[in-house]
C-alpha positions as a Python dict, from the first residue, in 0.01 Angstrom:
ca = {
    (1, 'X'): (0, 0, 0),
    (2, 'X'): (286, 221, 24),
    (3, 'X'): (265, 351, -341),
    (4, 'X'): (-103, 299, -362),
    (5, 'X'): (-346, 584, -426),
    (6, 'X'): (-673, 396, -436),
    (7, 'X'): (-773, 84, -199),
    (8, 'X'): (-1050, -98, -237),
    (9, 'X'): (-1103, -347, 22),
    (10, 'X'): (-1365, -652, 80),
    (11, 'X'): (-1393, -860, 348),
    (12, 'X'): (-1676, -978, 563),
    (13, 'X'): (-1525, -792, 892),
    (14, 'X'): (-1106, -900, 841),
    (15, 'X'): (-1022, -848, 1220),
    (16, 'X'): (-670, -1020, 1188),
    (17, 'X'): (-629, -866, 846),
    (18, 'X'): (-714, -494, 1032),
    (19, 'X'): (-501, -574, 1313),
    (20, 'X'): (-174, -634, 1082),
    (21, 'X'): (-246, -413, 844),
    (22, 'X'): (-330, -93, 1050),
    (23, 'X'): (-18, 83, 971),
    (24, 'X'): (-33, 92, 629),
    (25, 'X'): (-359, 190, 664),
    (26, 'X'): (-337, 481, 860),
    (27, 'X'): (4, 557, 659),
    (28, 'X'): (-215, 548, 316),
    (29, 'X'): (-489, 779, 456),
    (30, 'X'): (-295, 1059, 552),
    (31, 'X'): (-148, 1146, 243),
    (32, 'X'): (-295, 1393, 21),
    (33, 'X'): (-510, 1274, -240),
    (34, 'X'): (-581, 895, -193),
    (35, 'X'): (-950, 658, -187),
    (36, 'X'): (-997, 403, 61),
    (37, 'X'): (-1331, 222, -2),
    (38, 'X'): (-1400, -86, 232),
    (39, 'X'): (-1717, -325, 140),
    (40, 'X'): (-1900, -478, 403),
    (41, 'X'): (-2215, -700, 460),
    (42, 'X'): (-2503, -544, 497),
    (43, 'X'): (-2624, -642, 826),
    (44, 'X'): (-2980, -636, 743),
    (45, 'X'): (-2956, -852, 482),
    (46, 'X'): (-3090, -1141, 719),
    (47, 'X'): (-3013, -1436, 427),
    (48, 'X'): (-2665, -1328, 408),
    (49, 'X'): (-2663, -1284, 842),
    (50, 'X'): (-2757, -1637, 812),
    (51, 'X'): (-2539, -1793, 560),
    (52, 'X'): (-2196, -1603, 702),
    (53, 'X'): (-2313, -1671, 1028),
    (54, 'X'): (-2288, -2036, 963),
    (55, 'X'): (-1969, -2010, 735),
    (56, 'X'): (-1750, -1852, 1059),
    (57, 'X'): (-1942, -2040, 1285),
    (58, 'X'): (-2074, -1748, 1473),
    (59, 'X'): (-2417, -1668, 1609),
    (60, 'X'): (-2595, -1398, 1386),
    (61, 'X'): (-2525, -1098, 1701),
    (62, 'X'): (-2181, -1212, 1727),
    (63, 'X'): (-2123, -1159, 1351),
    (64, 'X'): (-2312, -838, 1332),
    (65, 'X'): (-2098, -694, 1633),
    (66, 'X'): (-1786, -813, 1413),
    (67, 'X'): (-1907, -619, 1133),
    (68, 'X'): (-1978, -321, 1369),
    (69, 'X'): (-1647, -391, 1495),
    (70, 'X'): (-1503, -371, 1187),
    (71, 'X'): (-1693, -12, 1098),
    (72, 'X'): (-1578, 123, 1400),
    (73, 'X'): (-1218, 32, 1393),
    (74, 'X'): (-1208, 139, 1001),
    (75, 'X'): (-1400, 506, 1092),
    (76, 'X'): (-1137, 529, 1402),
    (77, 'X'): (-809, 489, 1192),
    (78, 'X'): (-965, 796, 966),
    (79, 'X'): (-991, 1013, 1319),
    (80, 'X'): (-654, 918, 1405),
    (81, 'X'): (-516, 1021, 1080),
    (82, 'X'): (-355, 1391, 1015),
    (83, 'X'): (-706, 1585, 1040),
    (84, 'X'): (-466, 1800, 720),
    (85, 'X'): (-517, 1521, 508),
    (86, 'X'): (-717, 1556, 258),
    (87, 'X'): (-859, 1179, 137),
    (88, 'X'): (-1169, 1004, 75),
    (89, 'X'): (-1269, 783, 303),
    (90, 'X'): (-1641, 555, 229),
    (91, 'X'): (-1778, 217, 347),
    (92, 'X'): (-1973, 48, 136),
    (93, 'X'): (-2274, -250, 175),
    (94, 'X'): (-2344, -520, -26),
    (95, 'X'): (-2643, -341, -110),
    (96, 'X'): (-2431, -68, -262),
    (97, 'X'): (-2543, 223, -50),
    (98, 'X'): (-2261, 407, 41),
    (99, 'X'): (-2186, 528, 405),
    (100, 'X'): (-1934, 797, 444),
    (101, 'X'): (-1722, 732, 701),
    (102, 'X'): (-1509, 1011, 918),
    (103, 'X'): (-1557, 1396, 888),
    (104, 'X'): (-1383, 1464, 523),
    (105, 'X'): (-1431, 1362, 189),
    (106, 'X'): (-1252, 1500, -75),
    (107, 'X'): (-1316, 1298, -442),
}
């Protein structure tokens, strides 16, 4: 991610994948000029709930907390970035409504 720009990213709610990629992260959202765009699950899509509730094993709350989890921990590393930067920062649902995430969005 170091020369990266743009960063799409995917993933049902990636805790390990957060955790040991946070740097690089926060590193790509504080310079000038870059996209991160992270796709979740749509929590109230209760078919999906169900069907990646039973793929990780998890009761439906637990996963939906993960997911929240995720949100949170995503729309904290854009607080704790230089408030100077000037980068867009969205969530996005399977549903493809977008949520912004954080206080600035520059395109």
């Amino acid at each position: 991610m170091e020369s990266a720009n743009h960063v799409d990213l995917f993933f049902a709610y990636g805790r390990t994948w957060r955790t040991t990629h946070a740097t690089p992260l926060r590193q790509l959202i504080e310079r000038n000029g870059t996209r991160l765009r992270v796709v979740l699950p749509d929590r109230d899509d209760e078919a999906l709930m169900r069907q990646l509730s039973a793929k990780f094993r998890y009761s439906e709350a637990d996963l939906i907390k993960n997911i929240d989890d995720a949100e949170a921990d995503i729309a904290n590393l854009h607080r704790l970035a230089a408030p100077q930067a000037r980068s867009q920062f969205d969530a996005l649902w399977n549903d493809a409504s977008v949520r912004p995430l954080g206080e600035d969005h520059f395109a």
